[in-house]
N, C-alpha and C positions, 0 to 999 in steps of 0.2 A: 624426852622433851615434849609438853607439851602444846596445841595447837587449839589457840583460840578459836572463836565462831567467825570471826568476824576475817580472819585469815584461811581458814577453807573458803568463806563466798568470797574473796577475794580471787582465790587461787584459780579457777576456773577462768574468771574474767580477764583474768593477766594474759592465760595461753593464749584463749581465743584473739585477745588485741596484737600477743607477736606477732602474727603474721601479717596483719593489717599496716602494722608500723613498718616491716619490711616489704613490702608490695608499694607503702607512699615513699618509703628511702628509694626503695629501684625504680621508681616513676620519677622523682627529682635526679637523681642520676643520670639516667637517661635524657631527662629535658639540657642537663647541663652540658653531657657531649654531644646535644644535637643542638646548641645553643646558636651556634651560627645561622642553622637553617630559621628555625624559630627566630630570629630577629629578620631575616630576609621575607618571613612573611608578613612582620610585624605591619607594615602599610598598608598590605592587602587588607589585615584586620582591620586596622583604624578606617580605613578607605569605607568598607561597606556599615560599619557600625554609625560612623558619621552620616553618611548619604543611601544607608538602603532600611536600617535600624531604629535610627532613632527618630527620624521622618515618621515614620509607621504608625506613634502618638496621633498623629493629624489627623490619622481613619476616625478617631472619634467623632469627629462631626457628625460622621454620618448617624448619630446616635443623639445629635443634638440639635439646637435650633441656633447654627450658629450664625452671629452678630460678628461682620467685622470690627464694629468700635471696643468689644467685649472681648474678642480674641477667644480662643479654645476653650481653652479653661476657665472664661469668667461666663461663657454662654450656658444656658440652661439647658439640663438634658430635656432632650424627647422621647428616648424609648426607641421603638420599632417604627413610629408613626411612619418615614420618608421610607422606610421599605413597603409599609403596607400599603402606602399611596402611592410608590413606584410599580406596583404588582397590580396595583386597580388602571395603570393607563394602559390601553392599545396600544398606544405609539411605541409603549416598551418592548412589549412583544412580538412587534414590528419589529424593532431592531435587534432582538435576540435571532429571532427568524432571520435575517439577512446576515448577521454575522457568522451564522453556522453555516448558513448554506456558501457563502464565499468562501469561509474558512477551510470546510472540509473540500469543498472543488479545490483549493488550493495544496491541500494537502493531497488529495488524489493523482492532480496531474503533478503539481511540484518535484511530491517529494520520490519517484519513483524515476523520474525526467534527469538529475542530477545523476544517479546511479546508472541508467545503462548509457549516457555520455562518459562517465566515468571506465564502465567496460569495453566500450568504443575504445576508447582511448588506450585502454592498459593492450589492446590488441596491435598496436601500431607497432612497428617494430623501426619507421625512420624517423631518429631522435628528433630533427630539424622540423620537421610535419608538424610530429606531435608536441612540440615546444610551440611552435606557429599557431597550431589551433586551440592549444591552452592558454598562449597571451590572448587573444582576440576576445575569449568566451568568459573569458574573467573583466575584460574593460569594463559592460555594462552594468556591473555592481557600484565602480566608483563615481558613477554620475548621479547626481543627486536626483530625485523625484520631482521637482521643481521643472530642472533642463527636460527629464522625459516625456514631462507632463506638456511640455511648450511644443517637444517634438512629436509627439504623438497627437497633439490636434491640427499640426501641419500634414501629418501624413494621414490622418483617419479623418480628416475635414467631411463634411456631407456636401463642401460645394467646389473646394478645390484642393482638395485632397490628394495623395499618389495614387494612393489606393481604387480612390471609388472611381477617381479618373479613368484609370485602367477597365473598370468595372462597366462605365460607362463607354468609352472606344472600342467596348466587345457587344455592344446592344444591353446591359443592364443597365437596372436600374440604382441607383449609390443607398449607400447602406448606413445606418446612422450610426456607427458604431458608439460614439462616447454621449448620442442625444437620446437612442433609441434605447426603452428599457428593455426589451428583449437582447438587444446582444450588449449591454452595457460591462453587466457581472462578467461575460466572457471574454469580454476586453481586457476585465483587469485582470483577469486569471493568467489569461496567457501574456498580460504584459510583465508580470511579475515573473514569470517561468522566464520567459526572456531577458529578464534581468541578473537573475540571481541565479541561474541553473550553471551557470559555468564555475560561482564562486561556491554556491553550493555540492562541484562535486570533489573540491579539492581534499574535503576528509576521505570518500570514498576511495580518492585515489591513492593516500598516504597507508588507506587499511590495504588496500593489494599489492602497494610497495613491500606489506610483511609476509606476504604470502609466500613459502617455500618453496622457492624455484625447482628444489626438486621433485617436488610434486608432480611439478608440469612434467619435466625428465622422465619419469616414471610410467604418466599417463601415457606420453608419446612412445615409448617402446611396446604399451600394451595396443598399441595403435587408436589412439582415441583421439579426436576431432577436437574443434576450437570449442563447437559446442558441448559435444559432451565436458571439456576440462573446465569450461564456465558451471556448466552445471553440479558437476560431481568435484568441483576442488575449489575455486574462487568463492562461489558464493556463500559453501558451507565456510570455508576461512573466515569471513569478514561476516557471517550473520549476527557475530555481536554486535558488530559496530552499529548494523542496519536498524539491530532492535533499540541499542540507546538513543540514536538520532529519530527513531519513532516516537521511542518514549518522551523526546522532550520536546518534538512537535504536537504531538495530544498535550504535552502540556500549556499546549501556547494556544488552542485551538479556537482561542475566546479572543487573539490578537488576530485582526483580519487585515494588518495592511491599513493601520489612522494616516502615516504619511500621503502615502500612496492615492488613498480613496480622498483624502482632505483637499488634495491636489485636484485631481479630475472629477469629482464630480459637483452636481448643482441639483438648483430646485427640484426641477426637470425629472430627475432620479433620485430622487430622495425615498419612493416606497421601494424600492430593490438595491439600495448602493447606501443608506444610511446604518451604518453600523453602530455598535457601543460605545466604540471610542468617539466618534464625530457626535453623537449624542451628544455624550457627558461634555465634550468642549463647548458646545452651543448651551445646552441648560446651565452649564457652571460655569462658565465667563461671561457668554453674551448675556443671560438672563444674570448671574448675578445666583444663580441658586446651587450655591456650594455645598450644603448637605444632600443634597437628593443627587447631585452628584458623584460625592461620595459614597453615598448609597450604593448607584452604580456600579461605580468601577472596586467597591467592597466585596458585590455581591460576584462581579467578573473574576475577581481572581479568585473567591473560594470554588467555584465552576472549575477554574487551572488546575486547582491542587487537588479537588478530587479527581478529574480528570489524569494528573501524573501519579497519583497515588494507585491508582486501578489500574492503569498502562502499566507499571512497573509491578505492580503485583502475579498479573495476568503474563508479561516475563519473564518473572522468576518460576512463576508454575510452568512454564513452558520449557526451562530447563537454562536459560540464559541469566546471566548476571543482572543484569538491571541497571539502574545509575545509583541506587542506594542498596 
């Protein structure tokens, strides 16, 4: 029998697609007995594509000169222009500078603060205690910035304060905490720590919930101390966890706390407490200037994503899994 031209070129072409056609069959297969799950996500999908996705369009302003009567798409582009006039003011670089430095103090005391209250805690051995001192240290997460904000200038007042009063009934002299710019950034640091350190160390404590009891078992027969078994068993157990919750606070390291700082601070403090977020709110709402805005809070997240992109790389060379 013989065998045309045009049936050899075919004939190669056929093998190499079989397997291709069986790879997309056991992929549909597979989707179809895991169909249930795959619909229980389906929300989640819809959820970010509508609200995290297709918002994302918007960013263009910052590349335009936009015209609210004109709307996105009918405004004219600009180019680079609102970044390269963003990068010519001081007051930006001001605010980059203040953001970092809050940021990383917060990141310094924060994120390290959750974790050995976490270790405290996995040490207690009277359930009732340690149930007590975990409701208490979690409340301050669910009061909003607003109430804190109200309770924190009754207690840090410079004239009738708890605090300074006290400061004052010992011979000193009251201390400006939320007027003064020298301790202002430290106020918020450690009001933040205070807030969220008990809510922040509930992951910690769910990673040494997995920790293999027999471990401890073991350690204690070879006779080793609380310390050593933190050392040589806890911490290596849960150093994953440490590193992803690292990895996606450097990724945040450009978010310094808008609530928070929108709340308490003023004119006053504006060269050391003015961050990117409180920026962009005041140039793109109160001014009205929504491209250079954009700009901003453009150029802040690609700052995030390199930032997570190096944090997790820089973990994976370390030998840890990473978040991707």
């Amino acid at each position: 029998m013989s065998v045309t031209k045009e049936q050899l070129l075919a004939l190669p072409h056929a093998e190499s697609q079989a397997p291709i056609r069986s790879e997309k069959k056991s992929a549909w297969i597979s989707i179809w007995r895991q169909r249930y799950l795959y619909v229980m996500l389906l929300p989640a999908i819809v959820y970010y594509v509508l609200f995290h996705y297709l918002p994302l369009y918007g960013a263009t302003i910052a590349f335009k000169d936009f015209n609210i009567m004109k709307g996105i798409l009918g405004s004219p582009w600009a180019g680079f222009k609102h970044f390269e006039y963003l990068f010519a003011l001081d007051k930006f670089w001001e605010v980059i500078g203040n953001t970092l430095i809050i940021s990383f103090s917060r990141l310094l005391v924060g994120f390290p603060f959750p974790l050995i209250v976490a270790l405290l805690l996995n040490e207690v051995r009277l359930a009732v205690f340690k149930k007590s001192v975990q409701t208490i240290i979690y409340l301050p997460h669910f009061i909003s910035w607003v109430i804190l904000g109200g309770l924190m200038y009754n207690v840090l007042s410079l004239d009738d304060g708890v605090i300074n009063n006290l400061i004052k009934s010992l011979g000193g002299n009251p201390i400006g905490f939320m007027t003064d710019e020298k301790y202002f950034r430290s106020t918020m640091v450690f009001s933040m720590v205070w807030k969220e350190f008990g809510w922040n160390s509930i992951i910690f404590m769910a990673a040494l919930a997995g920790v293999n009891p027999q471990l401890y078992e073991a350690a204690t027969l070879d006779g080793a101390n609380r310390w050593q078994k933190i050392v040589s068993i806890t911490l290596p157990c849960i150093r994953n966890t440490i590193a992803i919750l690292l990895i996606l606070r450097l990724g945040n390291i450009m978010e310094a706390g808008f609530e928070q700082i929108f709340v308490l601070y003023h004119p006053g403090v504006y060269s050391v407490a003015d961050i990117i977020d409180t920026y962009v709110y005041r140039i793109g709402l109160a001014e009205g200037r929504f491209s250079l805005a954009a700009a901003i809070g453009l150029f802040k997240s690609l700052i995030n994503f390199i930032l997570l992109v190096i944090a997790n790389r820089i973990t994976r060379m370390m030998g840890e899994q990473g978040v991707y």
